[in-house]
C-alpha positions as CSV (number, residue, x, y, z in Angstrom):
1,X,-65.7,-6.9,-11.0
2,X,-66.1,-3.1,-10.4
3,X,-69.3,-1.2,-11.3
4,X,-67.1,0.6,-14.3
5,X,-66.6,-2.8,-15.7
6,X,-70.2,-4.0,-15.4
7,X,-72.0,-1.0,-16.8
8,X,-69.4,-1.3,-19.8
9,X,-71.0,-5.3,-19.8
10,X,-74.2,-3.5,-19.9
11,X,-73.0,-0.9,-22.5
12,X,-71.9,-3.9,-25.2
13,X,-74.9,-5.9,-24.3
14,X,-77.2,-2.6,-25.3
15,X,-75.0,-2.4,-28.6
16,X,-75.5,-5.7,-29.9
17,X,-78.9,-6.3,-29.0
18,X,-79.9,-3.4,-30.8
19,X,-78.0,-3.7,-34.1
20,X,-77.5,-7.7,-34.6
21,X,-80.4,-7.8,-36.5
22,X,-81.0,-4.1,-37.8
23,X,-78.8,-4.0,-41.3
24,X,-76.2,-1.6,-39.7
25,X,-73.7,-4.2,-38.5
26,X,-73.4,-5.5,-35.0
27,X,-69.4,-6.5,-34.9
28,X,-69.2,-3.1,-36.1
29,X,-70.2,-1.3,-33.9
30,X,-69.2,-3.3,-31.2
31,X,-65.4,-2.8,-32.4
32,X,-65.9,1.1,-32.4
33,X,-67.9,1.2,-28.9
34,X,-64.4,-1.0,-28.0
35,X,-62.5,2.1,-29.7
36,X,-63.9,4.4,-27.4
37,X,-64.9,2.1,-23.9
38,X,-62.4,-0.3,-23.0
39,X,-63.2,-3.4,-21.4
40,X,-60.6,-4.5,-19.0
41,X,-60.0,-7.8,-20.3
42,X,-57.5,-9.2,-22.8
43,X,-57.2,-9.2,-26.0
44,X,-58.1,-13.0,-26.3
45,X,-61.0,-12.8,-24.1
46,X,-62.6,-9.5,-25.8
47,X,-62.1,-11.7,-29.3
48,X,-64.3,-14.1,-27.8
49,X,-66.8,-12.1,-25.9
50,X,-67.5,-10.2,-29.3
51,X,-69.1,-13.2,-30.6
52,X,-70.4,-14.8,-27.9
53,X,-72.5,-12.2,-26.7
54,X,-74.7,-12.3,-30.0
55,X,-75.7,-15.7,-28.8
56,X,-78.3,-13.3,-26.6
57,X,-79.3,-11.7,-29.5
58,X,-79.6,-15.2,-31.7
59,X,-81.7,-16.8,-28.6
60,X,-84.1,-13.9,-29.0
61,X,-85.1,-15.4,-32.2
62,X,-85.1,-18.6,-30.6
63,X,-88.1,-17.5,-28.5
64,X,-90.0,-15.7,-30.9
65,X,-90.0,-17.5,-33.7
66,X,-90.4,-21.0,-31.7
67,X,-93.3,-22.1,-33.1
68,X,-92.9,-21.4,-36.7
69,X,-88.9,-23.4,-35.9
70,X,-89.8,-26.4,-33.4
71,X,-90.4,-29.5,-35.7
72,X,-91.3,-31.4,-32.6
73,X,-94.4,-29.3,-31.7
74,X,-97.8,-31.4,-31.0
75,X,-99.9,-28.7,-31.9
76,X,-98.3,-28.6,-35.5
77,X,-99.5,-31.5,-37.9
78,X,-97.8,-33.6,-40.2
79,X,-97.1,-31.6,-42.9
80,X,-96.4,-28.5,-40.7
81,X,-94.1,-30.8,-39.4
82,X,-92.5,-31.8,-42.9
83,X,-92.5,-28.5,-43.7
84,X,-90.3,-27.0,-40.7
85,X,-88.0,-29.6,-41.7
86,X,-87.9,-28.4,-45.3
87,X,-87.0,-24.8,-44.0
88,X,-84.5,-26.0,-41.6
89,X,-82.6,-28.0,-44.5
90,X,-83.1,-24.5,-46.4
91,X,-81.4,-22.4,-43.9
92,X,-78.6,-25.7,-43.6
93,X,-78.0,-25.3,-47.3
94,X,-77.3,-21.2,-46.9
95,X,-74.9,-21.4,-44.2
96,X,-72.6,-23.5,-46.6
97,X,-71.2,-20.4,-48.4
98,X,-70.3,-18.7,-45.4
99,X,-68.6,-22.1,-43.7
100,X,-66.9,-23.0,-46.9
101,X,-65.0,-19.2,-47.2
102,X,-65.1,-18.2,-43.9
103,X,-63.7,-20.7,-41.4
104,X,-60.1,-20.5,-43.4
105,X,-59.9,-17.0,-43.2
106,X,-60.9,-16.3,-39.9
107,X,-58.0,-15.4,-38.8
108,X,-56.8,-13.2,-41.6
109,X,-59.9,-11.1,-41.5
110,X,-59.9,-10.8,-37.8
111,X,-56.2,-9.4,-38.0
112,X,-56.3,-7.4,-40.7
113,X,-59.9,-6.1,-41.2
114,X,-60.9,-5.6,-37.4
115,X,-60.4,-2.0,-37.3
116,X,-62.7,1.4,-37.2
117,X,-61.7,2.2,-40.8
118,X,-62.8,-1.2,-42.9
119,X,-65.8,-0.6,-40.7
120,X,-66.4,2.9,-41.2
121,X,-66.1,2.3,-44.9
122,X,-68.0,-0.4,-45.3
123,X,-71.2,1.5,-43.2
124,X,-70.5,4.2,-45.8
125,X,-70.7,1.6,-49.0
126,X,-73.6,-0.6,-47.8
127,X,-75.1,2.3,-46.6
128,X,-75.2,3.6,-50.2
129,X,-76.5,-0.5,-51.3
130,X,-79.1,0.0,-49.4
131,X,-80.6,3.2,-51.0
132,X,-80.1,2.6,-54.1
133,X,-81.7,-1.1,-54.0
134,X,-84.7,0.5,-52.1
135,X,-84.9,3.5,-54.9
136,X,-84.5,0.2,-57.4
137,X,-87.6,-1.5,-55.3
138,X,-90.3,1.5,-55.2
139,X,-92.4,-0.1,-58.0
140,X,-91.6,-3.2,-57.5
141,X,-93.7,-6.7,-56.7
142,X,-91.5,-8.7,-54.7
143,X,-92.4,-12.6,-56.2
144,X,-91.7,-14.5,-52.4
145,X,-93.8,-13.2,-49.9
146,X,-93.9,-15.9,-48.0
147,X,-90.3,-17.4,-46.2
148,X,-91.6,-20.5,-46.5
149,X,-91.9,-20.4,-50.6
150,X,-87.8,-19.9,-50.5
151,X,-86.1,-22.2,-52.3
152,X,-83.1,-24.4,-52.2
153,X,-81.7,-22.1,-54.7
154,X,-82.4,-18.9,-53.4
155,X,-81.6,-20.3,-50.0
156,X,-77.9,-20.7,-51.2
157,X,-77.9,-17.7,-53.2
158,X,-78.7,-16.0,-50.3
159,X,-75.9,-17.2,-48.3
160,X,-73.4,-16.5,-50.8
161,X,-74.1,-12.7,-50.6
162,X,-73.9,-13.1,-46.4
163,X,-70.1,-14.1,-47.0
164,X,-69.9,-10.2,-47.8
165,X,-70.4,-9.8,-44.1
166,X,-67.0,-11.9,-43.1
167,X,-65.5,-8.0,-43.8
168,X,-66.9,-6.3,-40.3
169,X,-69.0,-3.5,-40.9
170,X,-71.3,-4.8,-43.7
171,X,-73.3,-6.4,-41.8
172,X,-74.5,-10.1,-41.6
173,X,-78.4,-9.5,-41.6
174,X,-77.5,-6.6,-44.3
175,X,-75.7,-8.7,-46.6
176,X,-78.2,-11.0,-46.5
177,X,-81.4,-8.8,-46.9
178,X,-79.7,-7.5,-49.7
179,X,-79.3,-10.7,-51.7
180,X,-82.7,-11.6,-50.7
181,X,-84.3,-8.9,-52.0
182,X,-82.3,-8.6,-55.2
183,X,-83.6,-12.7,-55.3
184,X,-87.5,-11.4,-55.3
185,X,-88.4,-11.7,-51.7
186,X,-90.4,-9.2,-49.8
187,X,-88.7,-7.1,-47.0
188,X,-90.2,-9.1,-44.2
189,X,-89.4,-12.1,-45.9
190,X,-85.8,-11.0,-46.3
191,X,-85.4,-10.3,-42.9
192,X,-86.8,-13.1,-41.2
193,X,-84.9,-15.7,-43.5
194,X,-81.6,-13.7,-41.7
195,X,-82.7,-14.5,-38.4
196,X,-83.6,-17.6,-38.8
197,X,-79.7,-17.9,-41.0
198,X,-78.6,-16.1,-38.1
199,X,-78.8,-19.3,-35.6
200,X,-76.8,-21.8,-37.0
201,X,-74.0,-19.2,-38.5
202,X,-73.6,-17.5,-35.4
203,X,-73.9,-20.5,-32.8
204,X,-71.0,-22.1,-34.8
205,X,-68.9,-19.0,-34.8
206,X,-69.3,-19.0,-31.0
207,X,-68.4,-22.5,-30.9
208,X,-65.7,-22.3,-33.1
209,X,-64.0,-18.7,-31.0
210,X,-64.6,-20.7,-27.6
211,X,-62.5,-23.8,-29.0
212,X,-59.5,-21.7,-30.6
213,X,-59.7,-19.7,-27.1
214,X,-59.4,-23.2,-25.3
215,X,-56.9,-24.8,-27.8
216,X,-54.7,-21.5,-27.0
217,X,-54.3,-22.5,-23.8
218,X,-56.6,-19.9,-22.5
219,X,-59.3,-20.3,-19.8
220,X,-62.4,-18.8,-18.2
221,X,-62.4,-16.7,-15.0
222,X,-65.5,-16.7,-12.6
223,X,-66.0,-12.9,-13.3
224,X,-64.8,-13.7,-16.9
225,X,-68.2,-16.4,-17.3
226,X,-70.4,-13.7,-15.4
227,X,-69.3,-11.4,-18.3
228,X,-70.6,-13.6,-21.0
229,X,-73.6,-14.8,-19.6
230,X,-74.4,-11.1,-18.2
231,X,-73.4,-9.5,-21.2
232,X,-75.7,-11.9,-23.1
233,X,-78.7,-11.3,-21.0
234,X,-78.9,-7.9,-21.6
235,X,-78.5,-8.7,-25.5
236,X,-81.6,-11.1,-25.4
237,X,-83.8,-8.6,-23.3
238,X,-82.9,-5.4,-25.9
239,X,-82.9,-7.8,-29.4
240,X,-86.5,-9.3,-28.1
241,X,-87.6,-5.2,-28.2
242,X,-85.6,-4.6,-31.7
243,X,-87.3,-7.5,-33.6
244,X,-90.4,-7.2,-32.6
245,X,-89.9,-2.9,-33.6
246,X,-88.3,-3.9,-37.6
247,X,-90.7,-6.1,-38.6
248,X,-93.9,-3.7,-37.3
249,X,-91.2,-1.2,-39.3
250,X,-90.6,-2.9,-43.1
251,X,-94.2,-3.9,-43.0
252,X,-95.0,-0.1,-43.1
253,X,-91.7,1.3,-44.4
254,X,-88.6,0.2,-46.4
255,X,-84.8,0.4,-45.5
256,X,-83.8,3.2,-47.1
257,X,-83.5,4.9,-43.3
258,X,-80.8,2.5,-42.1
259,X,-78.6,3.3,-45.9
260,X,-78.8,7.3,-44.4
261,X,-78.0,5.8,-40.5
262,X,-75.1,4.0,-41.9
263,X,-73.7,6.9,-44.4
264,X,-74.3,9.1,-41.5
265,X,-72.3,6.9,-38.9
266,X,-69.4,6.2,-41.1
267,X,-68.8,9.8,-41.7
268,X,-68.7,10.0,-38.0
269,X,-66.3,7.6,-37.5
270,X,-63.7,8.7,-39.8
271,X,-63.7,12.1,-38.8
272,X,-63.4,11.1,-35.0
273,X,-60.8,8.5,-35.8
274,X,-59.0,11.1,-38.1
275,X,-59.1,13.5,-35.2
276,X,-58.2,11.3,-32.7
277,X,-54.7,10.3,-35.1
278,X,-53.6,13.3,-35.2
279,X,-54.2,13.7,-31.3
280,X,-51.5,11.0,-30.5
């Protein structure tokens, strides 16, 4: 593998480190960066790569949140114990929307949504959620404050709203600090439940790619492996920075900020887009 090739590895890992868990939509933007930088793999592989890579990103959560997600931990007592259980059946319960309606139409959205306009509109509309939700929210006492006071019910309400992000461009941590907060719960609350929601959602659409790559009759390079784990690497080093920076942020500030990034962007796109049509 060339230079060219590895800073492009480099270039997607940046990308989805950076905007997995921000609410402006990590497929998204990996599928216009992909618009615009090419990697030289095939189509099959680059399908693949585009969701394993936010394992990096989903392992940086791993880490940071360790503590408050390990059930097995000696320092933690009994009922700490009991109660990481309780918030791992909670996040088990909100994935069940998303499995349920996603994993039969994987394929249709993939080959008929997967494109810079659906994502371009869909910054523009969630963009426009976001600041109204957060005008909606100024006076407002969020009732959970604390993830762990989520309940079963919310916890699937919640993941009914992240099936909104099975369109690309919405966003999965959006969709679901959305639904959280029109549920009651803080902003920090909101966005911590999606990273935790994150693991489990995303680790089993990585699984789930890898097998129907497999199953295809496709297979791994050497350089193809070095791409994944590379590319993941870099997406665990930059989401580890990006975590740790939103939650200092919503403690402070709201998310009214990311609605204007993502109007902003999906302006962009469809003028560039537009312009580059009538170019060809």
């Amino acid at each position: 593998m060339n230079l060219i090739e590895l800073l492009k590895v480099i270039l997607f890992g940046l990308v989805e480190g950076y905007t997995e868990w921000l609410p402006i939509s990590s497929t998204g933007h990996l599928i216009l960066v992909e618009d615009i930088v090419k990697l030289n793999q095939p189509d099959a592989f680059w399908n693949v790569f585009l969701v394993v890579i936010q394992l990096g990103a989903i392992l940086a959560v791993v880490v940071l949140y360790w503590s408050k997600l390990w059930p097995f931990s000696p320092k933690k007592s009994r009922m700490q114990k009991q109660a990481t259980w309780v918030l791992w059946m909670k996040i088990i319960v909100a994935c069940l929307p998303a499995a349920i309606v996603g994993l039969p139409l994987d394929d249709v959205l993939e080959q008929y949504l997967y494109n810079s306009t659906v994502v371009a509109l869909m910054l523009i509309l969630y963009g426009g959620i976001f600041i109204w939700i957060e005008r909606r929210n100024a006076e407002k006492q969020f009732e959970i404050t604390r993830t762990a006071d989520v309940s079963f019910k919310t916890a699937l309400l919640i993941g009914a709203f992240q099936c909104l992000s099975l369109i690309p461009g919405t966003s999965r941590s959006g969709s679901t600090i959305i639904g959280a907060m029109l549920l009651g719960c803080a902003r920090p609350v909101a966005a911590e439940f999606s990273f935790f929601l994150g693991i489990p959602v995303m680790c089993g659409a990585s699984l789930l790619k890898i097998v129907k790559y497999f199953l295809a009759g496709n297979g791994f390079t050497g350089s193809q492996v070095f791409i994944l784990l590379f590319g993941m690497a870099v997406s665990f080093i930059v989401a580890v920075f990006t975590i740790k920076y939103l939650m200092s942020y919503i403690r402070k500030h709201d998310f009214t900020v990311f609605g204007y990034y993502r109007i902003v962007l999906g302006i962009i796109v469809l003028i560039f887009f537009a312009i580059k049509g009538l170019a060809v």
